[in-house]
C-alpha positions in Angstrom: -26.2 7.8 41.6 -23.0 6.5 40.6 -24.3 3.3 40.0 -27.0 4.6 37.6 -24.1 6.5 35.4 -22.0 3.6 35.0 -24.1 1.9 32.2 -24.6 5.2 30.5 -20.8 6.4 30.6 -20.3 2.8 29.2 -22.7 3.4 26.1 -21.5 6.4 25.3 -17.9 4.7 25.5 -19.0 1.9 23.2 -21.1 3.8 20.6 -17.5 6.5 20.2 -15.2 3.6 19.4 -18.3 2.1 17.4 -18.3 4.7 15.8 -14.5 5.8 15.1 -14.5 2.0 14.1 -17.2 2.6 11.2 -15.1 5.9 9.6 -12.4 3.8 9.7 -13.1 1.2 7.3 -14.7 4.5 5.6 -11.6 6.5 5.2 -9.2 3.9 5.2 -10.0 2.7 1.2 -9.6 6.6 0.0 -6.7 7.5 2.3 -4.9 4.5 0.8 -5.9 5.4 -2.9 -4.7 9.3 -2.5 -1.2 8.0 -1.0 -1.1 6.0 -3.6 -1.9 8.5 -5.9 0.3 11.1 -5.1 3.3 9.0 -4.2 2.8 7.9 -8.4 2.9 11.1 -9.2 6.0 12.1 -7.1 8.0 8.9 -8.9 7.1 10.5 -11.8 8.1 13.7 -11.3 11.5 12.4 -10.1 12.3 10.1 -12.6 11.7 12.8 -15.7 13.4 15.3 -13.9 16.6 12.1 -13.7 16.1 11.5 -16.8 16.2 15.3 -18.0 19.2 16.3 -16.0 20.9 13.4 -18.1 19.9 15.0 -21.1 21.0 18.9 -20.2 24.4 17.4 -18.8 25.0 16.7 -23.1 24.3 20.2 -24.4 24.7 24.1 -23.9 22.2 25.5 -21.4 21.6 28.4 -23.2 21.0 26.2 -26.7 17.5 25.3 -28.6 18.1 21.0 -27.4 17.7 22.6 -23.8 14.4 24.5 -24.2 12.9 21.4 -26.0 14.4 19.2 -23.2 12.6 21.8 -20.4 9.7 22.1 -22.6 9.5 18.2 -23.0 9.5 18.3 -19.2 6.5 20.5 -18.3 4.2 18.6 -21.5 0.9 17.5 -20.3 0.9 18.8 -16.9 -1.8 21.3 -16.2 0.0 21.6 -12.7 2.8 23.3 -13.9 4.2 26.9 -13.6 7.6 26.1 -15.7 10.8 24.8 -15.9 14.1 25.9 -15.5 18.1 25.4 -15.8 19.6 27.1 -12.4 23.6 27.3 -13.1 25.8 26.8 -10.1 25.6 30.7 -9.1 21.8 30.2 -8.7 20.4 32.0 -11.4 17.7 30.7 -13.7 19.8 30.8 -16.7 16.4 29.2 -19.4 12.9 29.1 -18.5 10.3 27.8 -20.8 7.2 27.6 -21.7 8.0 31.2 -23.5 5.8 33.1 -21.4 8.1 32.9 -18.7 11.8 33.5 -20.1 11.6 37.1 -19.2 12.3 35.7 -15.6 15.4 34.2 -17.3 18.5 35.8 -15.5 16.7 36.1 -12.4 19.1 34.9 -9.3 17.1 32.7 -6.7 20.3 31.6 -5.0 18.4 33.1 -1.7 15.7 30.9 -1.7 16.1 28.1 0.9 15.9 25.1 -1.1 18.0 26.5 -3.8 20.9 27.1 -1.0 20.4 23.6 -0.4 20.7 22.6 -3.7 24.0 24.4 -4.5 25.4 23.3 -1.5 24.4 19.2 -1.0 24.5 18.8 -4.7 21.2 16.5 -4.0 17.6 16.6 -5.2 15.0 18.5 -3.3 11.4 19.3 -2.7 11.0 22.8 -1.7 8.3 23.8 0.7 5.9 26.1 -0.7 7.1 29.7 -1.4 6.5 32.8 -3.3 8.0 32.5 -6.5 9.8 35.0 -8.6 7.1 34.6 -10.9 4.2 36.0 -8.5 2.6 32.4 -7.7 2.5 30.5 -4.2 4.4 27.0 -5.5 6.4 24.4 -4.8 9.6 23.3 -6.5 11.6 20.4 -7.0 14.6 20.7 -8.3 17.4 18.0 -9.7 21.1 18.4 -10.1 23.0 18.3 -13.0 26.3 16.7 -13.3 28.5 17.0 -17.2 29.9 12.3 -18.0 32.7 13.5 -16.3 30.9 14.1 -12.5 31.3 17.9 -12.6 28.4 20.1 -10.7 27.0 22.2 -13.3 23.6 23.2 -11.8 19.9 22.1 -11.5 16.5 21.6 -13.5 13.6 23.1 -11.4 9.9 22.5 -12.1 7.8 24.6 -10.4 4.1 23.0 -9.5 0.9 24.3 -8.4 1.1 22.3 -5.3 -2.8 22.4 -4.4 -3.3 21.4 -8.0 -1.4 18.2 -8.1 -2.7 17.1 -5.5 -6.5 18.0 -6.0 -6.5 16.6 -9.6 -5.5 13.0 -7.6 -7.8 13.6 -4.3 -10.9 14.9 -5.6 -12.3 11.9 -7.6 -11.7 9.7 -4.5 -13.8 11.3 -2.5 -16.8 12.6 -5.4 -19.2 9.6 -4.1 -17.8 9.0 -0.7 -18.7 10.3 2.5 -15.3 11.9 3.0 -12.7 14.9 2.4 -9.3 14.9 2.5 -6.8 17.9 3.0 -3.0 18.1 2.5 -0.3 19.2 5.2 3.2 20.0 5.4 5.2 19.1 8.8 5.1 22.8 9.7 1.4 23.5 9.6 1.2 24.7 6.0 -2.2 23.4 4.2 -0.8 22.4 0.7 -4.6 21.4 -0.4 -8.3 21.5 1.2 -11.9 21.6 -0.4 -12.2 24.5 0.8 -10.1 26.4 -1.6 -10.3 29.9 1.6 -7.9 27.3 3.9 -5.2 26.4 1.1 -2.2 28.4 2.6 -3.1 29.1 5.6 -0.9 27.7 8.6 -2.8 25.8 11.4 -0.2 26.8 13.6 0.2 30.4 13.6 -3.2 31.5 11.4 -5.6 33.3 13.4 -8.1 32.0 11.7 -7.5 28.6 13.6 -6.8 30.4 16.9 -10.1 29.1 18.5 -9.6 25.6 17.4 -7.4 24.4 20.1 -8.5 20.1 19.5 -7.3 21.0 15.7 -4.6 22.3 16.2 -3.3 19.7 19.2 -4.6 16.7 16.7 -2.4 18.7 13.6 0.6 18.8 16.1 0.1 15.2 16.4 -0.6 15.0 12.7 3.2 16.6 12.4 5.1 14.4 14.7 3.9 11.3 13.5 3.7 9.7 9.6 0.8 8.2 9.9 -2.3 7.6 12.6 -5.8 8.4 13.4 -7.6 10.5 16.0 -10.5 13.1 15.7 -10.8 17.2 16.5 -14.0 19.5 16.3 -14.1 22.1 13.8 -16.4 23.6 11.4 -19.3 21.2 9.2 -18.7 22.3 6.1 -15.8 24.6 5.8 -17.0 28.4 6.2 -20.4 27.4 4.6 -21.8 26.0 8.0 -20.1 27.1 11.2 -21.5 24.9 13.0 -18.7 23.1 15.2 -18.8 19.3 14.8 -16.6 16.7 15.8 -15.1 14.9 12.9 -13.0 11.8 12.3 -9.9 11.3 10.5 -7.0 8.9 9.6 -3.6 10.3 7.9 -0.7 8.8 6.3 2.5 10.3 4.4 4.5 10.7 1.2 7.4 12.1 0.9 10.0 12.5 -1.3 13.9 14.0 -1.2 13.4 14.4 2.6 10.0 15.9 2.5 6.8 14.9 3.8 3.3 15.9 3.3 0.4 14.8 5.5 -2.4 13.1 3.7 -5.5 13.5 6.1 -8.3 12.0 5.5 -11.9 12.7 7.7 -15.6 11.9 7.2 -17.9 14.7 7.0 -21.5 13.2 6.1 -22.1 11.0 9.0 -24.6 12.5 12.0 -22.7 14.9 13.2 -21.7 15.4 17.2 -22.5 19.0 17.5 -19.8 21.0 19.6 -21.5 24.2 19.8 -23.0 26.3 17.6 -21.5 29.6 17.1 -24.5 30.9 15.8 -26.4 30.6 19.2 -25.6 32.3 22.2 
């Protein structure tokens, strides 16, 4: 009997790496392009927010150059919320567009990147929080320094996190077999097709409870910046629950100390079937 499996175990060996091989050269072309992407967009971001702390480190905070500057800042970017001068007690001291300076005055100085702020003096990318303004965002923030080297505060722009990055990764996967989601280190979905999954945690959701191979493969995902490996989980997001096996490759961007998890998978190849919950 055991001489009659070997062939078989052997082709089934084969036709996985085959396969694996195949997504590969599949994925690898869009997981390149949204890195690429999204790291552009980051360099942006950082360099007007240098170039704007510059600016505010020449004029009154509380004066009409400083709203232009912050208002200058947020132009053009659907992803968003606003802008802000943070003084060095950690309260938002102007916020533009005009919508939102009735948060003006507000002290953040509890939130955890704004502690880090005030205390390192150095840029940072938050992770995504709760805003005073209501909305689940993420905020980078830049210090500000008066010619002669003297702390003075920070400019903050908040962002729609899952927007930023969906505007890059969605064309890049419109005609290709393949989705992509977005992860922070600590389990946090920052973006997915599947707009019911955006904030949930992979680690400590219930919703992913059952999925034990995703949640091992998101685990490695975390410890490691880039790779490639596989885990079963639902076809199509809640629209077919059918458990399949999917493929994926991941790589990372990062910026002031923080990395998100670019993860790539294809999704319209013939599926393995797991199970189907459906069926008993």
């Amino acid at each position: 009997m055991r001489r009659g499996m070997m062939p078989v175990v052997g082709l089934v060996m084969f036709m996985t790496v085959n396969a694996f091989c195949m997504n590969i050269d599949v994925m690898m072309p869009v997981l390149e392009k949204a890195r690429g992407g999204i790291k552009t967009m980051l360099s942006s971001i950082n360099k007007d927010l240098s170039d704007a702390a510059k600016k505010l480190s020449k004029v009154d905070f509380e004066g009409e150059e400083a709203r232009r500057i912050l208002n200058g800042l947020s132009g053009g970017r659907d992803y968003v919320v606003d802008c802000a001068i943070i003084d060095t007690a950690g309260k938002m001291v102007v916020v533009e567009p005009q919508e939102y300076r009735k948060y003006e005055g507000e002290d953040v100085s509890r939130q955890v990147h704004i502690a880090e702020l005030l205390k390192t003096k150095r840029p940072v990318l938050s992770g995504v929080f709760l805003s005073v303004e209501g909305i689940e965002v993420v905020d980078f923030i830049y210090p500000v320094f008066s010619d002669k080297g003297k702390f003075l505060g920070g400019v903050s722009m908040l962002v729609r996190q899952q927007a930023l990055t969906g505007d890059i990764i969605a064309p890049l996967v419109r005609d290709v077999p393949c989705k992509a989601w977005v992860m922070q280190k600590d389990g946090l979905i920052i973006y997915d097709p599947d707009p019911d999954q955006i904030g949930r945690n992979i680690f400590t959701d219930d919703f992913f409870r059952p999925f034990e191979d995703l949640i091992s493969f998101s685990e490695t995902v975390s410890r490691a910046t880039d790779g490639a490996g596989s885990y079963d989980f639902y076809a199509r997001g809640l629209e077919d629950k059918t458990v399949v096996k999917k493929y994926a490759a991941w790589d990372t961007v990062s910026l002031y100390g923080t990395q998100w998890r670019i993860i790539v998978m294809e999704v319209d190849r013939p599926a393995i079937v797991v199970k189907d919950p459906g069926k008993s």
